[in-house]
C-alpha positions, 0 to 999 in steps of 0.5 A, spaced: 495 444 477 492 450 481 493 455 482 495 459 476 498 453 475 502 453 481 503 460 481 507 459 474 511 453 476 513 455 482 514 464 480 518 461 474 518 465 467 524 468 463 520 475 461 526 480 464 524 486 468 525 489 474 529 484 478 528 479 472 535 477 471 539 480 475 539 478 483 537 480 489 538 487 491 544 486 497 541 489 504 544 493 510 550 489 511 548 484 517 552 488 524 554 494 521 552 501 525 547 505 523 549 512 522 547 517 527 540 520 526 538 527 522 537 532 527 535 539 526 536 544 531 533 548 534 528 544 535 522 545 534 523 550 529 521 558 529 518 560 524 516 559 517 520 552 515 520 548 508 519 540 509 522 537 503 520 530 501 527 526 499 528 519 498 535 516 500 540 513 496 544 507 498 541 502 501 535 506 502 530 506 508 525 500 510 517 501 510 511 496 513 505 498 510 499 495 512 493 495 509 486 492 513 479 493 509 472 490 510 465 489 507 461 488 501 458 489 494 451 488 493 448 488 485 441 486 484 437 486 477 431 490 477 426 483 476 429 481 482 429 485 488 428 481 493 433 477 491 440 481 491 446 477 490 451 479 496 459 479 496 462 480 503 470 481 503 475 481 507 483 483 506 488 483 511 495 485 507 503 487 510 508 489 506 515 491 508 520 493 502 525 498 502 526 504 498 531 508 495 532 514 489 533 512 482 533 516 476 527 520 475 523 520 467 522 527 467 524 533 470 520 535 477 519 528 478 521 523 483 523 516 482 524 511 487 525 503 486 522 499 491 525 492 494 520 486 498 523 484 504 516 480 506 509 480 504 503 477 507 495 477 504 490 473 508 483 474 504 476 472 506 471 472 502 464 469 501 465 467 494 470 461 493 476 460 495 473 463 501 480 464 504 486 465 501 494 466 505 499 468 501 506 469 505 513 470 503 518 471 507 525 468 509 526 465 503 519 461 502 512 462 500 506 459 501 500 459 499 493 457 502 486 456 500 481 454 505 486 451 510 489 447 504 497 448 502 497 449 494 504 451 495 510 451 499 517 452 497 523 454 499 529 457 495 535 453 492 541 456 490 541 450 484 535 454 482 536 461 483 531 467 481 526 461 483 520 460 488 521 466 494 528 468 491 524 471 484 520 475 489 525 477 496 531 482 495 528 484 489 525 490 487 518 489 485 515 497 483 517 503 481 514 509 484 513 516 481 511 521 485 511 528 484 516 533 488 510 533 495 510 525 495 504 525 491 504 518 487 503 519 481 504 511 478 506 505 481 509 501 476 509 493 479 515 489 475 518 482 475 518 476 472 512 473 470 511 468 474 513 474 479 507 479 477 501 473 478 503 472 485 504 480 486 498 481 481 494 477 487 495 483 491 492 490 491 499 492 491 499 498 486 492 501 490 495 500 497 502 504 496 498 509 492 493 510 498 498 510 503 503 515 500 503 522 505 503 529 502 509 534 504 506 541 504 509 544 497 511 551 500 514 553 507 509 552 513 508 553 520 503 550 525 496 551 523 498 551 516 493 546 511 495 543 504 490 540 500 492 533 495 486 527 492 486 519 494 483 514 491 481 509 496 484 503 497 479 498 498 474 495 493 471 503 493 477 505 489 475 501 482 469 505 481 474 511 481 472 515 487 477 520 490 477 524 495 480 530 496 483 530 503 486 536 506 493 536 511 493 541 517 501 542 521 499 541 528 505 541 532 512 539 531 513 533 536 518 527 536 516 521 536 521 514 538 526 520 538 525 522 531 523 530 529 516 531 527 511 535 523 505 531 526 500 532 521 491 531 521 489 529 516 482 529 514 476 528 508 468 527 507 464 527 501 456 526 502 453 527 495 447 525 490 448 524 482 456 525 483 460 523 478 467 520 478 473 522 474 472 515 471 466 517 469 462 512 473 455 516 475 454 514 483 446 516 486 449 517 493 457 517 496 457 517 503 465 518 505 469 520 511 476 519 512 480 520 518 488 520 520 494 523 522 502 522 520 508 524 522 513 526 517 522 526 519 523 533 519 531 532 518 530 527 513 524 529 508 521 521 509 515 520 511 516 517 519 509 514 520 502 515 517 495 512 519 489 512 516 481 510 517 476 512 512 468 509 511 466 509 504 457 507 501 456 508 494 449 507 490 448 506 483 444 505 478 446 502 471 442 501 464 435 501 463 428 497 465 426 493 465 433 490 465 436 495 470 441 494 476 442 496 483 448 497 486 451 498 493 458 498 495 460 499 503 467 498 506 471 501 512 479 501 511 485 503 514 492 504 513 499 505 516 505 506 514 511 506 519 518 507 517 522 502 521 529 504 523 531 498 526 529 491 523 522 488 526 523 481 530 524 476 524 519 471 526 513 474 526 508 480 523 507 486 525 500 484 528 504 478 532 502 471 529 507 467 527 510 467 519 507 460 516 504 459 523 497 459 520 493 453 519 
């Protein structure tokens, strides 16, 4: 049966965890108001103003987050140079989950849980399976290989907590970030049939990369913060981070919502770097840019996108036995908090749910 044994029967299991037993997490009452949005006034501040990262209670806030990366890794052996075995990739992944505080482990720490509302992945690489589509959303999940449905399921109130029911509504991570929105640890949870789908997707980097930094003190226009991420393209697994600096530039309102827009920049061009992993590089060449846009009034990160383009060479063991590698990948990512529910039908890049072929 394939594969992962039909994603373990179906997203079957009886390990218990986040969202194990219990069931889905209710969302926002259908046709109920919306509460009226956080100003600040005056707006835009005067002076010296403290930022906050806060995470709601209640139901929460919705996110999507999208990630898209491309490129290749390339490893060749010392005897054979001229054959270099070269491994392209492609992913494309959205995510939209809803966030709300939870009791934090420890003092100074932020604790949120996190709740899937829909998850797209379409991977591409030029090793088998050479496409892969995950979706699930509106209680099903399909899984494609190479134009090919290997499962296809609905949900079924004779068989709850089964098939698209053990992942929709139910929280999937736990997210720790420090009192600045710096993630700390993704924690991802669920049954186990649960986490192998999630164990698909590269869930824990994305949401760590794509988490925004609050400033830590009091700010005004032109005021620089600096935090460290690690990429989340293939890149990150050797460890590599950048040390990204954050500039106020100006406080502006976005789709009526009071913001600090933030520049957010970072390169790194370096020989015989080492990363905190310990994994020695011959060459880095980095370069990351963006801007996000954080809810004055609420303390919640309102948007956030980022593109960066990362090469790396090393060099590993001794001849005449020694390897050469090469790792080169361009990346982006957004984030958007999302106060009205997005059209049911489609994904943020506007195809179909479950229209692919």
């Amino acid at each position: 049966m394939q594969p992962l044994l039909a994603l373990l029967l179906l997203v079957g299991g009886t390990g218990v965890g986040c969202g194990g037993s219990e069931g889905p997490v209710p969302g926002p009452t259908p046709g109920a108001s919306r509460a009226p949005r956080a100003r600040v006034v005056p707006f835009p501040p005067e002076g010296e103003v403290r930022i906050q990262y806060r995470v709601p209670a209640g139901e929460g806030v919705l996110y999507r987050l999208q990630l898209d990366y491309s490129g290749y890794s390339q490893v060749q052996t010392e005897d054979q140079l001229n054959e270099p075995r070269r491994v392209s990739e492609d992913r494309k992944l959205e995510l939209h989950y809803r966030q709300r505080v939870t009791a934090a482990p420890s003092e100074g720490e932020i604790a949120s849980i996190l709740i899937m509302s829909a998850l797209r992945q379409q991977h591409m690489t030029s090793q088998g399976p050479s496409q892969q589509i995950l979706e699930v959303a509106d209680d099903r999940m399909r899984l494609q290989q190479n134009g090919e449905d290997q499962v296809d399921t609905v949900g079924s109130p004779r068989r709850p907590g089964r098939g698209p029911d053990a992942l929709l509504g139910r929280p999937f991570a736990i997210l720790i970030s420090d009192p600045q929105g710096n993630p700390m640890s993704v924690d991802v949870r669920g049954r186990p049939g649960a986490r192998a789908v999630l164990n698909m997707v590269p869930l824990q980097a994305a949401l760590r990369f794509a988490q925004p930094a609050f400033p830590p003190d009091e700010v005004v226009p032109g005021a620089t913060w600096q935090v460290r991420r690690i990429p989340a393209s293939p890149v990150g697994s050797l460890g590599l981070t950048l040390d990204v600096e954050y500039r106020l530039i100006a406080y502006e309102e976005l789709d009526g919502v009071q913001c600090a827009r933030v520049l957010i920049r970072a390169a790194l061009n370096a020989e015989d770097h080492e990363t905190p992993l310990g994994f020695a590089l011959d060459s880095v060449s980095a370069e990351l840019n963006g801007e996000a846009w954080l809810d004055v009034a609420t303390g919640q990160p309102y948007r956030l996108v980022m593109e960066d383009e990362i090469t790396v060479r090393y060099e590993q063991g001794e001849s005449p036995r020694k390897t050469y590698g090469r790792m080169s990948f361009s990346e982006r990512v957004i984030l958007d908090r999302l106060d009205s529910p997005p059209p049911a039908d489609s994904w943020a890049d506007g195809s179909k749910r479950f229209s692919s072929k």
